[in-house]
C-alpha positions as CSV (number, residue, x, y, z in Angstrom):
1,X,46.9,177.8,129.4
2,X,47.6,177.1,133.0
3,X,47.1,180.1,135.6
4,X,47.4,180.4,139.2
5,X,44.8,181.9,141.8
6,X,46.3,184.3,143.2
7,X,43.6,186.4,145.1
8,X,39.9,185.2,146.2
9,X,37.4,188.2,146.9
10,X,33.9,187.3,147.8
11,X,32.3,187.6,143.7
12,X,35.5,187.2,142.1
13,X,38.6,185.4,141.3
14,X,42.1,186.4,140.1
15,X,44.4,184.5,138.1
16,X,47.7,185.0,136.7
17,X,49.2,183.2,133.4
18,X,52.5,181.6,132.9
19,X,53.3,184.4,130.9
20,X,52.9,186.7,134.0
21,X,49.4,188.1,132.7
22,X,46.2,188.8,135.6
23,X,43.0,188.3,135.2
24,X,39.4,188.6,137.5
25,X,36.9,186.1,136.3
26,X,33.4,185.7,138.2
27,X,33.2,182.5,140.9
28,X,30.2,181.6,138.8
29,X,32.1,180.7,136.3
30,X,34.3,178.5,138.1
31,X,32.1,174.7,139.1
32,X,34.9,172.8,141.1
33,X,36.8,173.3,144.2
34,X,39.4,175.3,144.7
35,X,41.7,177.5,146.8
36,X,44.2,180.2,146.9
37,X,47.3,179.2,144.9
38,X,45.5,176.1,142.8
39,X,46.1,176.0,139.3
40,X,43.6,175.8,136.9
41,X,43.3,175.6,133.3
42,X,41.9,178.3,131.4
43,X,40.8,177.5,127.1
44,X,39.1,179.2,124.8
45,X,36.7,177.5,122.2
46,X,35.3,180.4,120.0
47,X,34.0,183.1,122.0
48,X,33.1,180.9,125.3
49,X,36.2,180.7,127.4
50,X,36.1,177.6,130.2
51,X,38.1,177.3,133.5
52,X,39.4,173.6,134.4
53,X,41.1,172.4,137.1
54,X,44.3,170.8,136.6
55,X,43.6,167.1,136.3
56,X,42.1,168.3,132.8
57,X,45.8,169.5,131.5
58,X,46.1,165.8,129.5
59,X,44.0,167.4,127.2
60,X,45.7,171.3,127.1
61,X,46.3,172.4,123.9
62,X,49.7,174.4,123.1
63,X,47.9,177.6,122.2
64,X,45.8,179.8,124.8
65,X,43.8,182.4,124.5
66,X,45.8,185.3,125.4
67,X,48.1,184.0,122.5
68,X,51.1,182.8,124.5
69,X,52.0,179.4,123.4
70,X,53.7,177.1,125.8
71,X,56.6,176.4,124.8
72,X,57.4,180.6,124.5
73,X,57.9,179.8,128.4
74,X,61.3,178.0,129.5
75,X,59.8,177.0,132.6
76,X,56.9,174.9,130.8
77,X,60.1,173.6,128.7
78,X,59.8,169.6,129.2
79,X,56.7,169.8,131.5
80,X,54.9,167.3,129.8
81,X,57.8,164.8,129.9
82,X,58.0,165.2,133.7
83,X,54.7,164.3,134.0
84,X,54.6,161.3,131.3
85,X,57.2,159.5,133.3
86,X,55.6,159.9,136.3
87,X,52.2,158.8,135.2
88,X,53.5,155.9,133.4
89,X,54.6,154.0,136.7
90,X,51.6,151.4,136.2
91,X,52.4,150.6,132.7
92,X,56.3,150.0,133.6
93,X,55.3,148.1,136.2
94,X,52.8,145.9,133.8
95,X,55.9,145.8,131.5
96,X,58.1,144.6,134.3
97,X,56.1,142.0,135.3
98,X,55.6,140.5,131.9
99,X,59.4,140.9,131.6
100,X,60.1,138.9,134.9
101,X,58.0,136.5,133.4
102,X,59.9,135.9,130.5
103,X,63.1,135.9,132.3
104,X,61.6,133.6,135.4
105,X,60.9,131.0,132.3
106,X,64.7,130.6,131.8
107,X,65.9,130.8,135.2
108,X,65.8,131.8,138.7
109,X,61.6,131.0,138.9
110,X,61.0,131.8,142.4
111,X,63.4,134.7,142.7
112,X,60.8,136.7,139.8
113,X,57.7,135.2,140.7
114,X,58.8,137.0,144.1
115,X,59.6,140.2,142.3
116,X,56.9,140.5,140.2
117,X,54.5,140.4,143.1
118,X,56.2,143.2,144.5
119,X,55.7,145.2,140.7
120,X,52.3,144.0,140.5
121,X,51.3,146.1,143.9
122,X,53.3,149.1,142.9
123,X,51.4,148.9,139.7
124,X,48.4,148.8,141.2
125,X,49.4,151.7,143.9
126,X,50.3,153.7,141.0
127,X,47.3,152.9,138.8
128,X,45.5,155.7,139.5
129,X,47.8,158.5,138.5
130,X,47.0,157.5,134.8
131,X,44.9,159.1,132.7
132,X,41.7,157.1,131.6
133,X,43.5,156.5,127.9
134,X,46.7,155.2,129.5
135,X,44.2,153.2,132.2
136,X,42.7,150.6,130.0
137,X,46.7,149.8,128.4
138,X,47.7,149.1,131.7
139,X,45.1,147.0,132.8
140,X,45.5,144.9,129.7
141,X,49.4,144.5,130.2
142,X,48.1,143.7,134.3
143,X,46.1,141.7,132.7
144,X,48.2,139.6,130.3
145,X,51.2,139.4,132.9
146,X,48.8,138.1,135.6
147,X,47.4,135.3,133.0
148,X,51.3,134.9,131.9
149,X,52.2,134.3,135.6
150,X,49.2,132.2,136.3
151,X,50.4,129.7,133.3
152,X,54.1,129.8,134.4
153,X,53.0,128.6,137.9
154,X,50.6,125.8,135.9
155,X,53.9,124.7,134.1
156,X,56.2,124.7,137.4
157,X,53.7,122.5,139.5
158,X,53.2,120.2,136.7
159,X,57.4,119.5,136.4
160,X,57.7,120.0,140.5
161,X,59.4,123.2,140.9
């Protein structure tokens, strides 16, 4: 479940829920920075409950612990899929580039070479807005279109373009 802090007293923390619920937990419980109006992620395994901050909410489940689900909340509706898109900048970018390579093969060779340099930076700008599952797909498809490129550029010397 994702809460906000909304108050910081000098042992504890309060925190209210998507669904409008408070809470106080102790700042000993808490082991990462944070400051009034951060969210954090709060999950229960069992009896031991565990605070997150909210780079950990790839792995949120749909079910918290005060037994609101997320999707009982319109404004979590499609929160996910906001965030999917915009964390998936690298990975377009890696298709793109294998894309341009593809297209350069056929025609206009210097125009996508050109292009895909410009992809491959914003790739690499955006690269570290993935998570670490979508990290190693992206540097494979970086990968492949860089080797792609590299033999594209073999061919065109060899026949003088």
């Amino acid at each position: 479940m994702r809460a906000q802090i909304v108050k910081i007293n000098p042992k504890t923390i309060v925190i209210k829920s998507d669904g409008g619920k408070f809470a106080t937990i102790n700042k000993d419980k808490i082991d990462f920075r944070y400051k009034l109006g951060d969210i954090i992620i709060v999950e229960k395994n069992g009896d031991e409950v565990y605070y997150l901050p909210k780079l950990a909410d790839d792995t949120h489940d749909t079910t918290d612990f005060w037994g609101d689900t997320q999707s009982e909340h319109p404004h979590n509706v499609g929160q996910k899929d906001k965030n999917i898109g915009y964390n998936e900048k690298s990975i377009h970018g890696a298709l793109l580039i294998i894309g341009l390579a593809i297209i350069s093969y056929l025609i206009a060779f210097y125009a996508c070479l050109g292009a895909a340099v410009g992809v491959f930076f914003y790739s690499i700008a955006h690269y570290q807005e993935l998570s670490a599952k979508k990290k190693s797909t992206a540097t494979g498809l970086l990968v492949f279109g860089a080797i792609l490129w590299l033999i594209l550029i073999i061919i065109a010397q060899e026949n003088g373009l």
